[in-house]
N, C-alpha and C positions, 0 to 999 in steps of 0.2 A: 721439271714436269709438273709440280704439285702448281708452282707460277701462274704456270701457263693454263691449267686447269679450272683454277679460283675461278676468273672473269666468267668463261663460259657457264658452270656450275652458276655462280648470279644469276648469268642470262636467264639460263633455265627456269632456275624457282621463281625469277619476276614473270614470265610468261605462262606458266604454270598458276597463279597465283589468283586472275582472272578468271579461270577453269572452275578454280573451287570455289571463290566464291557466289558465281552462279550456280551452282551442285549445291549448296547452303544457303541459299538466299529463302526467306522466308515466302510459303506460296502464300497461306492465309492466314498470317498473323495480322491482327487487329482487324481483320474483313468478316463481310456476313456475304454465307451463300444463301443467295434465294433460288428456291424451289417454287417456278409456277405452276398453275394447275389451272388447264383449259375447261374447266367446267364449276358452274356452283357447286354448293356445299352440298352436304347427303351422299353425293353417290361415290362408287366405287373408287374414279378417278381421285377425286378426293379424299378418300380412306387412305388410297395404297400413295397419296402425293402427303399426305400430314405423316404417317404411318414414317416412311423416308427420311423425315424433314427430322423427326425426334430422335434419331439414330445415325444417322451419317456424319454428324459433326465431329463424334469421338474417332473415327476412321480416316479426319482429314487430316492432312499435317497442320501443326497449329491449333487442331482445334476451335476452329471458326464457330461464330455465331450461326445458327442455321434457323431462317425464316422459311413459312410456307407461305402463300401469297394466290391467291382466287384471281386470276382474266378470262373470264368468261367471255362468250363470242362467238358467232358463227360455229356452232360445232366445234369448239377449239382452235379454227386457221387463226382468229386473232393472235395467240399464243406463238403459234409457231409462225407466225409473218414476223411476229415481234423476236424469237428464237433466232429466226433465221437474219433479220438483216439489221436488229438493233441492240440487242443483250449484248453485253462484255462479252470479248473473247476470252479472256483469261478464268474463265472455270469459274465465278462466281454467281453463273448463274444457269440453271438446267428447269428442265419442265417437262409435265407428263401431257400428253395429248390426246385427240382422239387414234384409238386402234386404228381407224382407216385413211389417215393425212396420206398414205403411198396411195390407197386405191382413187382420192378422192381427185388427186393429183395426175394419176392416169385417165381419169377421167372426165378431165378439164373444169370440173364441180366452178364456178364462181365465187370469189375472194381466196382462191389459192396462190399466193405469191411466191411460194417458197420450191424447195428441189429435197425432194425429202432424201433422196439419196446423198446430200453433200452435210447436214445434219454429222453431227459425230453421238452416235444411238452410246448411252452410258450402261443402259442394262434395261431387264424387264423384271417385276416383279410379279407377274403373272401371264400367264396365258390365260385365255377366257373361253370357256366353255358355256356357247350358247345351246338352247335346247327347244325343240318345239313340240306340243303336246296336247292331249285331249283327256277328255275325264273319262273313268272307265267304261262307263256305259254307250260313250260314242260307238258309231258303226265306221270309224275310223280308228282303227287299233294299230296300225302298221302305218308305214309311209307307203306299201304299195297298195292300204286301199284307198289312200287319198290320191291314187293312180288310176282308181275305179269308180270312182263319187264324190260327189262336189263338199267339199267341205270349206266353212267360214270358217275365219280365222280374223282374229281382232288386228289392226294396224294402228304403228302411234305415229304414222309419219313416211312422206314419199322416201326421204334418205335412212330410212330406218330399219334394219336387221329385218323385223318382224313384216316388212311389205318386200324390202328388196331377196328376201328367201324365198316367200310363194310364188314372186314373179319368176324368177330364172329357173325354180323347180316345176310349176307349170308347162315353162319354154325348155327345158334342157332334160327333163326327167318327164314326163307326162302327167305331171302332177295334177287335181284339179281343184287346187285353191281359191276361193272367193273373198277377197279381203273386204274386213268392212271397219272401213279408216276414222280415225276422228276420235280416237282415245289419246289422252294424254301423256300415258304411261304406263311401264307394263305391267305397273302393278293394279290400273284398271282394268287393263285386260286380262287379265289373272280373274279378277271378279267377275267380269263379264262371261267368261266360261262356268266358273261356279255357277251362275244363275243361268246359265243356258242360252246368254242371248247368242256367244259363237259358240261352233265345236273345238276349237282350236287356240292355241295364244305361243307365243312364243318367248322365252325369259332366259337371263344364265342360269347356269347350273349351280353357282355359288350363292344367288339371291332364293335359288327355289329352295338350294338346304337349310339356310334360315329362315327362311318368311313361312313357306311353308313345308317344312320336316315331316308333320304331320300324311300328307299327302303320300309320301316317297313311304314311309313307315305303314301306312293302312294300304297301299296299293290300289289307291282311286286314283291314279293318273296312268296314262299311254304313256310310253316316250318314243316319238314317230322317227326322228332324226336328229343329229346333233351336227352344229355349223361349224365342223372341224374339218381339215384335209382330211386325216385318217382317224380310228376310231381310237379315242384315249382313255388311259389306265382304268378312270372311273367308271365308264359307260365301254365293255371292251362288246356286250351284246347290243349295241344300239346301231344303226348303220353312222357313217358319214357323209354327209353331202360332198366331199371329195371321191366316195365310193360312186355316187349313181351320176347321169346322163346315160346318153341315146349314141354319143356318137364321143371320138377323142374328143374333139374341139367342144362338145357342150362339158365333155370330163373338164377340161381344161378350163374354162368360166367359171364353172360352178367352184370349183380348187382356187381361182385366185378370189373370189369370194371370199371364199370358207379363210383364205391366208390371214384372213386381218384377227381373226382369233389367236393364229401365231404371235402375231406383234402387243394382239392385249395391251397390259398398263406396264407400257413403259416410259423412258428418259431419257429427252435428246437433250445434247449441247449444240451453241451454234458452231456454225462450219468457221472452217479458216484457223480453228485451234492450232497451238501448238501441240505437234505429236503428245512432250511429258505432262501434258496439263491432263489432257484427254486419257492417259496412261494414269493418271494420279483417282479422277475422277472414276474411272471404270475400277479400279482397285478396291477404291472406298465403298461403292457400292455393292462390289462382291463379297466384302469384309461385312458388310451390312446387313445381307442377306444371310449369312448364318450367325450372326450376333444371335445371341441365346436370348437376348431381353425381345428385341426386335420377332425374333421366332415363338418365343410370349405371348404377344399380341398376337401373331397371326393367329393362334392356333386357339387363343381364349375368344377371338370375334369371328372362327370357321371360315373366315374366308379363304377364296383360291391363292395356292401359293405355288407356284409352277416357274422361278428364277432362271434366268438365262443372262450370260454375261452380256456386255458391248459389240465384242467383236464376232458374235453368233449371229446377234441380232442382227448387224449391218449388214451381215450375210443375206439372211432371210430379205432382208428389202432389196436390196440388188440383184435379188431373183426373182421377185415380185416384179420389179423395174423392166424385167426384162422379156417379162408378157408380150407375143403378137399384139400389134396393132388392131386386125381385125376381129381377135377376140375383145379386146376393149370396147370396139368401136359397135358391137355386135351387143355385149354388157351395157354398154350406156342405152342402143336405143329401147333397149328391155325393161329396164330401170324408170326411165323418163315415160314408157306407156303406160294408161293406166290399166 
């Protein structure tokens, strides 16, 4: 019997032997993962895509070199056209984009190449809380008297938070905002209220607790609405512009709006991975975000820290994806008017 046994027992372990050394095979030894970031340097993208880069290596197997790397472009599609149909597949290379590549994408925006739902989302390291607001003394204290009186409000841009929220809150909520466009940045517009030229500006809520803390502390600002679905931890007495509209379907616009605050600063890979790659990568990342050094920083530069894994996240865009038609189509021509 034992005879007869030997050969097959061989079979076995040389068949078997194939198995493990792919289960052992090195992912990223002697590799460098680059981390891109769809934006120049200064801002947020940038913080929370370097912030990643200095901490994720010890979480990979092997221990890879880990580069952070600026493609700036279009809003970020540069990045993610290059994510999507030219980056290694094999996990050596991820990037942070803009929050709205899903909405920009349902909305047929110009140099969108990519399918943001076939994207393998790594994690998020924030949610973003936008917020729009007035100085104390405005006769605009509420969002619903900007329901009742014309108020200005600074714009840095037709695709920009701060022009595409008074539109659709005007159209979907009765809002009666008057954008008056042509600043740079919000942190012009920030100024421009201090000095009176708008009553209005709209900023995150992470830039207002640093820049200006003072504000929030002395109680010289409104806060009229915040550009979330539902009303979060921080602000639980401020409305959500997922709260107001006139009818379901303005509810419904104004929510897939507000959605791109869900998706915030996070980290796609491209599509077509291998399941264990993309299982390797989401791990690291999660390992990452309670790393004690990594939670250091956040917490010594006050930024927002709101972490959500990969497979939460992909959720959230495939329900984003799955938006009416004619609410999009209803959303673009609002957006595009001036």
């Amino acid at each position: 019997m034992l005879t007869k046994l030997l050969p097959l027992l061989f079979a076995l372990s040389c068949a078997a032997a194939p198995a493990r050394s792919q289960t052992q095979e090195p992912v990223f030894k002697g590799r460098t993962l680059s981390i891109y970031i769809g934006f120049g340097g200064g801002g947020s993208y940038d913080f929370y895509g370097r912030l990643v880069a200095r901490h994720i290596g010890k979480h990979l197997p092997d221990n890879p070199t880990v580069i952070a790397q600026s493609m700036p472009g279009a809003g970020s599609f540069k990045l993610a056209n290059f994510i999507y149909s030219l980056a290694p597949k094999d996990g050596a290379a991820i990037g942070i984009v803009s929050q709205a590549i899903a909405l920009e994408e349902m909305l047929g925006s110009q140099g969108v190449q990519y399918k943001s739902g076939e994207f393998n989302w790594v994690g998020r390291a924030t949610s973003v809380i936008e917020i729009m607001m007035t100085k104390a003394a405005s006769h605009a204290k509420t969002i619903q008297d900007a329901m009742r009186r014309e108020v200005l409000i600074g714009g840095t841009g037709p695709g920009s938070p701060s022009q595409g929220y008074p539109k659709l809150l005007n159209a979907a909520a009765g809002a009666k905002f008057r954008i008056v466009a042509g600043y740079p940045a919000s942190a012009e517009v920030l100024l421009a209220m201090e000095k009176g030229e708008v009553d209005a500006a709209f900023t995150s809520w992470g830039s207002l607790n640093v820049s200006h803390a003072h504000w929030l502390a002395q109680k010289s600002i409104n806060l009229l609405v915040q550009g979330t679905t539902t009303r979060s931890a921080e602000l639980p007495d401020v409305p959500a512009v997922g709260e107001l509209g006139d009818s379901p379907e303005d509810r419904a616009m104004l929510r897939l709006y507000a959605s791109t605050a869900d998706i915030g600063r996070s980290f796609i890979a491209p599509p077509g991975m291998a399941p264990d790659r993309v299982a390797i990568l989401r791990a690291a990342f999660d390992a990452t975000m309670k790393d004690p050094e990594f939670r250091a920083e956040v917490e010594r530069s006050r930024a927002e820290f709101h972490p959500l894994g990969g497979a939460e996240l992909q959720g959230l865009i495939q329900k984003s994806l799955q938006t009416p038609a004619d609410v999009i189509a209803r959303m673009k021509h609002l957006l595009e008017g001036k």
